[in-house]
C-alpha positions as CSV (number, residue, x, y, z in Angstrom):
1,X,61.2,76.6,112.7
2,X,59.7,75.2,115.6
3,X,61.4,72.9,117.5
4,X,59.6,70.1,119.5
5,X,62.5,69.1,122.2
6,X,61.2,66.4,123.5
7,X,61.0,64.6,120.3
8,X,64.6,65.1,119.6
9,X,65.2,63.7,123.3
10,X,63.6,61.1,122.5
11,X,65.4,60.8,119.1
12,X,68.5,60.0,121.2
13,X,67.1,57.9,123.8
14,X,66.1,55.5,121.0
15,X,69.0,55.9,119.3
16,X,71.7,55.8,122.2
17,X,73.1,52.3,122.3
18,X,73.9,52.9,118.9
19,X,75.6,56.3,119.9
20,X,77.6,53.9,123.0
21,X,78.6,51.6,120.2
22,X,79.8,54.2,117.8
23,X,82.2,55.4,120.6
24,X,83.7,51.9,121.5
25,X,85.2,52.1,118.2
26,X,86.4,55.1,118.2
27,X,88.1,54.3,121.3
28,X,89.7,50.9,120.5
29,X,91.3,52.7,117.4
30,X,94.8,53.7,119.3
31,X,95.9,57.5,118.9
32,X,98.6,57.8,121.4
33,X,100.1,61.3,120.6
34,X,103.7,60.3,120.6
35,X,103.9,59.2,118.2
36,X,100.9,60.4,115.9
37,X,100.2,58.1,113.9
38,X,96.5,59.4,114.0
39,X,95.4,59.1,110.0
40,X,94.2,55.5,110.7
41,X,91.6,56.2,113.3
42,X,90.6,59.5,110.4
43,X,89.6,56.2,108.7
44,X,88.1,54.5,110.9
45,X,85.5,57.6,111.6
46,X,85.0,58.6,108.2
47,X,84.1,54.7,107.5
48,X,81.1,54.9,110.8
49,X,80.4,58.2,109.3
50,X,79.4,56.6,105.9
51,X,77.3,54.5,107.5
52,X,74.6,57.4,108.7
53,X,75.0,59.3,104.8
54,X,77.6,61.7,106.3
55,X,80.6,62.0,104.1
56,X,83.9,63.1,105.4
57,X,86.3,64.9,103.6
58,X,89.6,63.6,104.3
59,X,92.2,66.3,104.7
60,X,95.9,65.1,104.8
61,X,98.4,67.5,105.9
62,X,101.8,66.9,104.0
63,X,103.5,64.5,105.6
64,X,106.9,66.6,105.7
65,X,104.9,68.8,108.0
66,X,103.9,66.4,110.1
67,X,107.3,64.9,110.6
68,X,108.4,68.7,110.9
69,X,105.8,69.1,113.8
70,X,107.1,65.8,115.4
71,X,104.4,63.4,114.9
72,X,103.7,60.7,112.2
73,X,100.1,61.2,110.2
74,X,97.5,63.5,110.4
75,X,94.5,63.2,108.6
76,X,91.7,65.9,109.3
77,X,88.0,65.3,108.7
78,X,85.7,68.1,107.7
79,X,82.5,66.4,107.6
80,X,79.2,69.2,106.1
81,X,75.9,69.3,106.3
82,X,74.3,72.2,104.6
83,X,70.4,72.9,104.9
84,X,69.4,75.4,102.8
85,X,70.8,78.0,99.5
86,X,74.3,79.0,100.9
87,X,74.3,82.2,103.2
88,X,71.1,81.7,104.0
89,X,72.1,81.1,108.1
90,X,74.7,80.5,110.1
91,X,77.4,77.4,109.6
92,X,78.3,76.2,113.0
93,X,81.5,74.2,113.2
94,X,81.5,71.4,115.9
95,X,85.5,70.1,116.5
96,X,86.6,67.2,118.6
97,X,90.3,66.2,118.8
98,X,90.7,62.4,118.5
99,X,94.6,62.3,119.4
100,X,95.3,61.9,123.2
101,X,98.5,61.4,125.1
102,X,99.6,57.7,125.7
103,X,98.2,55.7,128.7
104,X,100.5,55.5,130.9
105,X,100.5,52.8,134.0
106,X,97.5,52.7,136.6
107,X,94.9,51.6,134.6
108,X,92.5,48.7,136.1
109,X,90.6,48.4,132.8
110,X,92.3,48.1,129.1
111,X,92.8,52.0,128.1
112,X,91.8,50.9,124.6
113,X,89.2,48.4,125.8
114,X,85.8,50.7,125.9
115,X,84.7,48.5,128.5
116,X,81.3,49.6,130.2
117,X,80.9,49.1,134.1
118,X,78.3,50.9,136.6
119,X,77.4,53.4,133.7
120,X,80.9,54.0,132.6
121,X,83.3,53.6,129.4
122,X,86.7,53.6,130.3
123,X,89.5,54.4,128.3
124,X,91.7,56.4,126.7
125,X,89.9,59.4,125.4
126,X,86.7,58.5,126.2
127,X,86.5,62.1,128.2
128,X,88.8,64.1,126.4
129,X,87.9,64.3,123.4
130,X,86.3,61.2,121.1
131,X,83.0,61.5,123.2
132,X,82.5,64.5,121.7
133,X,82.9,62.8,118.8
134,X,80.0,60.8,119.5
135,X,77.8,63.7,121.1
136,X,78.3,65.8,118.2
137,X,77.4,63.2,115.6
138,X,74.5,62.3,116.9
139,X,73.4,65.4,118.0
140,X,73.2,66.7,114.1
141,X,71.9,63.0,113.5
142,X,69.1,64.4,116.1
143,X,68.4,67.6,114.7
144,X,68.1,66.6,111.2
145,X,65.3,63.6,111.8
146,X,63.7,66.0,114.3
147,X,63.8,69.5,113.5
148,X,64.9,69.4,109.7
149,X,66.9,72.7,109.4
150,X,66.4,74.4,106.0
151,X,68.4,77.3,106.7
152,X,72.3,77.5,107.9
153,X,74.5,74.9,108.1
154,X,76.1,72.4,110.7
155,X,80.5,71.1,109.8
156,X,81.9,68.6,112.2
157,X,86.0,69.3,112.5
158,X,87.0,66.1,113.7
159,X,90.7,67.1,113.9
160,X,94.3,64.8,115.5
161,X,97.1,67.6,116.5
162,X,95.2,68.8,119.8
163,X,97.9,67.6,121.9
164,X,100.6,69.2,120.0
165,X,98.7,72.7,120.0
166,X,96.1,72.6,117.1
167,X,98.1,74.1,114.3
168,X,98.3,70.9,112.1
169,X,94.5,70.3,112.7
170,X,91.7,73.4,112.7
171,X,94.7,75.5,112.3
172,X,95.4,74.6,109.1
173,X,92.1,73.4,107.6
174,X,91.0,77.5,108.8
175,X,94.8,78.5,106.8
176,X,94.2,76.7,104.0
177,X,90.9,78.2,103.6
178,X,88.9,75.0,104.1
179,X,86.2,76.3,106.4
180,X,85.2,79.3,107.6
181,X,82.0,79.1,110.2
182,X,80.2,81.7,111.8
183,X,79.8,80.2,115.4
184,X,81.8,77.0,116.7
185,X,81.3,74.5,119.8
186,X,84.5,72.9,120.8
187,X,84.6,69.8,122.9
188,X,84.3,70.3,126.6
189,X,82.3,68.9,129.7
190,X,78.4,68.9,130.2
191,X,78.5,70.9,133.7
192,X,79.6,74.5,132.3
193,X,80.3,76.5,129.2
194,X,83.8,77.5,128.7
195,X,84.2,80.8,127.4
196,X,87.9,81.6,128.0
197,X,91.0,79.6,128.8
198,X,94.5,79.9,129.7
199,X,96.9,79.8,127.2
200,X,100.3,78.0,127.2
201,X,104.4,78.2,126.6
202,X,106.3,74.7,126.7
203,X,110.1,75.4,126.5
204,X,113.1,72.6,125.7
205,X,116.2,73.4,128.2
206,X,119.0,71.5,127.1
207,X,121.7,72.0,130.2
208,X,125.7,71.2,129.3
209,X,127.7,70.2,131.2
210,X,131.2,67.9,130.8
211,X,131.3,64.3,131.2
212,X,133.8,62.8,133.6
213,X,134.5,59.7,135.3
214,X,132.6,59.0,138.3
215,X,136.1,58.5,140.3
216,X,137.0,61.6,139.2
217,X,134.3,64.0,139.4
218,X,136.4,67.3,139.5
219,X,137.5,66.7,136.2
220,X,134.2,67.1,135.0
221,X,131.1,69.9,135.2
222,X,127.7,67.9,136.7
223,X,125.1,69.2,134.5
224,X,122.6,67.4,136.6
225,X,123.6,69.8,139.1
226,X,123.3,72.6,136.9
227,X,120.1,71.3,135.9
228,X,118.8,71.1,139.4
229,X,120.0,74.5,140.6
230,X,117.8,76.2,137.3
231,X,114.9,73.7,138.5
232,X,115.2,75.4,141.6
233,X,114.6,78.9,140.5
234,X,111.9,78.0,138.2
235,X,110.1,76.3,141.3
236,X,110.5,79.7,143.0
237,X,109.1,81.5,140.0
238,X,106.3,79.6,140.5
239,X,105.5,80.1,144.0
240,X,105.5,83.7,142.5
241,X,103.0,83.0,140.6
242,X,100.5,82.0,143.0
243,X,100.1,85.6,144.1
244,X,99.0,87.0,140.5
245,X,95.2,86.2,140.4
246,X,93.1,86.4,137.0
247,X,89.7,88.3,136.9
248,X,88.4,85.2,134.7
249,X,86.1,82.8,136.8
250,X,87.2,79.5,136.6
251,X,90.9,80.8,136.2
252,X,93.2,81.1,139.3
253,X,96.8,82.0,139.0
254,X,99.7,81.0,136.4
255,X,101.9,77.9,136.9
256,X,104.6,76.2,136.1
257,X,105.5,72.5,135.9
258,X,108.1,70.9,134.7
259,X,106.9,66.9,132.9
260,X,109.9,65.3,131.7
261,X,113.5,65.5,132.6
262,X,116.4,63.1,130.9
263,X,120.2,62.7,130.9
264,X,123.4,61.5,131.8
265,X,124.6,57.8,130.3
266,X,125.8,55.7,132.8
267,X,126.0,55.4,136.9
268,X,129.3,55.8,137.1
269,X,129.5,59.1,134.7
270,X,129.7,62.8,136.1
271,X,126.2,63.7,133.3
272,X,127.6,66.0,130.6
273,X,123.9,66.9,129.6
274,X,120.7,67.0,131.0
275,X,117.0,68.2,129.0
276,X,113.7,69.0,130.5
277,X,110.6,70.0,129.6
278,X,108.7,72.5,130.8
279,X,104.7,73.8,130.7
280,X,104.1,77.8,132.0
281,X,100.3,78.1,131.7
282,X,99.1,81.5,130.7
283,X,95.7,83.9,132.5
284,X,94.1,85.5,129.8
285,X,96.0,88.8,131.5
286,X,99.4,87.7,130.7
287,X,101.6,89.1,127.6
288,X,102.8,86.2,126.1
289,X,106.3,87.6,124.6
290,X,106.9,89.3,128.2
291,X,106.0,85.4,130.1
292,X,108.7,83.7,127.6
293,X,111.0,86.5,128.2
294,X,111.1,86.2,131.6
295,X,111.4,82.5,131.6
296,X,114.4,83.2,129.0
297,X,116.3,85.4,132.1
298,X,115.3,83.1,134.7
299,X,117.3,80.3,133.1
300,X,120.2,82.1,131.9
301,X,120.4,83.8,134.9
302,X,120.6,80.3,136.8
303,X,122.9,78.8,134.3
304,X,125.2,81.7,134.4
305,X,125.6,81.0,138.7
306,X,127.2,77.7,137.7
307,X,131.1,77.5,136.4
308,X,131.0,75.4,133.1
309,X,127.3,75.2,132.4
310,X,125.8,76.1,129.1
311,X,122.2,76.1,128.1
312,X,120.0,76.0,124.8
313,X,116.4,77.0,125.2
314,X,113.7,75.9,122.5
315,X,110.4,77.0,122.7
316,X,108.2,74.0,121.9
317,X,104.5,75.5,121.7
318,X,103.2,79.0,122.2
319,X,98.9,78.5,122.7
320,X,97.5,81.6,123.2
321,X,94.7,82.2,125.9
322,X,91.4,82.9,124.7
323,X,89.2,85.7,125.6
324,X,86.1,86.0,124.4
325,X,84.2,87.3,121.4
326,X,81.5,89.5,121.8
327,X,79.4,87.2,119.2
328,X,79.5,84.1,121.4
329,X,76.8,85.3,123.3
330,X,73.8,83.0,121.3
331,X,76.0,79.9,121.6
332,X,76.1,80.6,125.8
333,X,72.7,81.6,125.9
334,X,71.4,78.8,124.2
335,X,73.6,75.9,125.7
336,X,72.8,77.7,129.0
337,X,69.0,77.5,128.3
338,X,68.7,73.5,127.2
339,X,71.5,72.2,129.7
340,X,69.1,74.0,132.5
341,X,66.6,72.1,131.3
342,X,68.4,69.0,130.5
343,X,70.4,68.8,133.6
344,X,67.6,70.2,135.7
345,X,70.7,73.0,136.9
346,X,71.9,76.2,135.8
347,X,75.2,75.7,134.1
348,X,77.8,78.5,134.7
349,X,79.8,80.4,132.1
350,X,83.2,80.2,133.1
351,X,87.2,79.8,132.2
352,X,89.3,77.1,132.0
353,X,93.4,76.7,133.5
354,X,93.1,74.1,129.8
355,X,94.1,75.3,126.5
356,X,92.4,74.4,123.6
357,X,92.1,74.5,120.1
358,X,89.1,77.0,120.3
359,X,91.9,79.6,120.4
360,X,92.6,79.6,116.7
361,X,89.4,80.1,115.5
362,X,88.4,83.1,117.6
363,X,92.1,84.5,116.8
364,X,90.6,84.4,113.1
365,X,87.3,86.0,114.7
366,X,85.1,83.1,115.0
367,X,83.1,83.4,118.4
368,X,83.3,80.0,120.0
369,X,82.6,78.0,123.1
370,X,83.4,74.7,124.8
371,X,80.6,72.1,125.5
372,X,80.2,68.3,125.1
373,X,79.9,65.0,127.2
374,X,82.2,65.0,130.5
375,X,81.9,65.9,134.3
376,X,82.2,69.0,136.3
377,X,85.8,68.4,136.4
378,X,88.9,67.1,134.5
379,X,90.2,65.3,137.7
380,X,86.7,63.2,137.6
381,X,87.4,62.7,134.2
382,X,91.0,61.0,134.7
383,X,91.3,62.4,131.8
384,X,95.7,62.4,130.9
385,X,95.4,59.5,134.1
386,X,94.8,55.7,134.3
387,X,91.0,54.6,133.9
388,X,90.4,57.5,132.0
389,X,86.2,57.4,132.3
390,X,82.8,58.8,131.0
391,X,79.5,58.4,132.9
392,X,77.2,57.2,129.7
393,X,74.5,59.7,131.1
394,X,76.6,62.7,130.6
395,X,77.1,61.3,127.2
396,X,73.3,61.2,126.7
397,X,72.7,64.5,128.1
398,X,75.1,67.0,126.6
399,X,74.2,64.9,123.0
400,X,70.8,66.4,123.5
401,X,71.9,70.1,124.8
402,X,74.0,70.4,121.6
403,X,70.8,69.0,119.4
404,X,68.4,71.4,121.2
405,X,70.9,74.1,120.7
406,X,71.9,73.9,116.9
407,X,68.2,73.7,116.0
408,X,67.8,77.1,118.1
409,X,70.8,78.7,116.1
410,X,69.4,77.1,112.9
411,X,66.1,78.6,113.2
């Protein structure tokens, strides 16, 4: 197969304020993950989809699971497209997440508004990861009026669990035997091609205390206090951190942070409990079972420094990093080779301090990557900030890297 580029750049260009309008409504569909209540927007795509001939398969994962896992409905979408007598090429996956985590306050333009100014959508997931919705669509929508594959095949995951870790979304259409590609592109930014990341540990401390009158504190055992004095030798764990270095570019040092803390019932009460949550991102280098073993000591060591305070430690998430496959090495080389000459740059291959749901499908030996619409850098993006954003022209551009790419893999 012989692929004329240009035609399916110019496929897109004709096609793009179609491409911007799908993505407005992807984007005014709410997924605010708490609380996931994500099957609706499943809906919602796999209606647009309909529109273009593509027919998703809706996959609902049991709702006692999804309560289980803490969130409200998940409904995954496996959408195929198969283009010749089966085994005769590769099937490349494509996955975008479409849950994202709640607004927040900030935001100069509605966060579920998709409003368009000076060449940008803002809102809530319009970087991270419903773009990729969009570039992945219409890249395939691309490829098949241009190139017309007749070998391989091309699955979009469109999947709603990202923010919880994955495990409810390509982790269990891949368990449940629903898929099984040879290659996959994850969604990711248009300035570089993510080929490992960091992987992650998010631990529940519950601190206990005794509750006591505020006139008579002595009576009573401050778990705030307790709290703060295990807070503070966390924080010095992580200043530890800073001096171990990964080898991955891209990839720094671990980290630690600690993103939600709540307790006590009233001013005038000595707290009896106190619960935070904390995030200890992963290099590829680390041992997992060794980083939450450590954390383990450092907390019980803390707690045990205080008279009267108790703790209960709950590991929330364990995301392991991802290094790479050795079979990954088409999907760089050609994303490399048509965001060159798309983007008129070189585009490095490189890590990411993110995690991702890439992991689990090259911990079932699927060589993957991360590509899609976005800028050099997550803080551009806003992305988890107010006036989350996308420059329409990254949009454009990685829609027709990832075209140009699948029909190289196809051929």
């Amino acid at each position: 197969m012989t692929t004329d580029y240009t035609a399916i750049d110019a496929w897109i260009d004709q096609h793009f304020d179609e491409e911007v309008r799908f993505l407005q409504a992807l984007v005014r569909v709410p997924t605010d993950t708490p609380p996931g209540n994500n099957a609706p927007h499943a809906e919602r795509t796999a209606e647009l989809l309909q529109e273009w001939g593509f027919s998703a398969e809706k996959h609902a994962v049991p709702a006692a699971d999804v309560q289980a896992y803490g969130m409200q409905s998940i409904t995954n979408l496996i959408v195929r497209r198969p283009y010749g007598a089966p085994g005769s090429g590769r099937t490349i996956a494509l996955n975008a997440h479409g849950d994202v985590v709640p607004p927040g306050e900030g935001w100069t333009h509605d966060p579920y508004g998709a409003e368009i100014a000076d060449g940008k959508m803002y809102g809530r997931a319009t970087a991270v990861s419903k773009s990729d919705f969009a570039s992945f669509t219409f890249a395939v929508r691309a490829l098949e009026a241009v190139a017309k594959p007749t070998r391989g095949a091309v699955e979009l995951h469109f999947t709603y669990d990202e923010e919880f870790g994955g495990e409810l979304g390509p982790g269990w259409l891949l368990k449940n035997g629903l898929t099984q590609p040879d290659l996959m592109v994850a969604a990711g930014f248009s300035y570089e091609v993510v080929t490992a990341h960091n992987g992650c540990l998010q631990m529940e401390v519950t601190v206990h205390g005794k509750m006591a009158h505020a006139a008579v504190p002595h009576t009573g055992v401050d778990a705030l206090q307790g709290a703060v004095h295990i807070l503070n030798a966390l924080y010095a764990q992580n200043d530890e951190y800073k001096k171990v270095t990964s080898n991955v570019a891209g990839i720094k040092h671990p980290y630690l942070n600690v993103g939600r803390i709540e307790g006590g019932t009233n001013t005038n009460v000595v707290p009896g409990k106190v619960l935070f949550k904390l995030d200890r991102r992963m290099i590829p280098e680390e041992n997992p079972v060794e980083v939450e073993a450590t954390l383990r000591r450092v907390i019980e060591q803390a707690a045990g420094e205080r008279a009267g305070i108790t703790v209960d430690i709950k590991r929330l998430l364990l995301a392991n990093a991802m290094t790479p496959l050795a079979g990954n090495q088409p999907l760089v080389d050609a994303i490399q080779k048509h965001a060159q000459a798309v983007l008129g740059e070189p585009v490095p291959a490189v890590g990411t301090p993110l995690y991702t749901d890439v992991r689990l499908y090259v911990e079932r030996g699927i060589p993957g990557v991360i590509y899609g619409a976005g800028p050099r850098t997550v803080l551009e993006s806003h992305a988890k900030r107010a006036d989350e954003r996308l420059e329409l022209e990254d949009l454009r551009r990685a829609t027709k890297v990832i075209a140009r790419a699948l029909s190289d893999l196809l051929a």
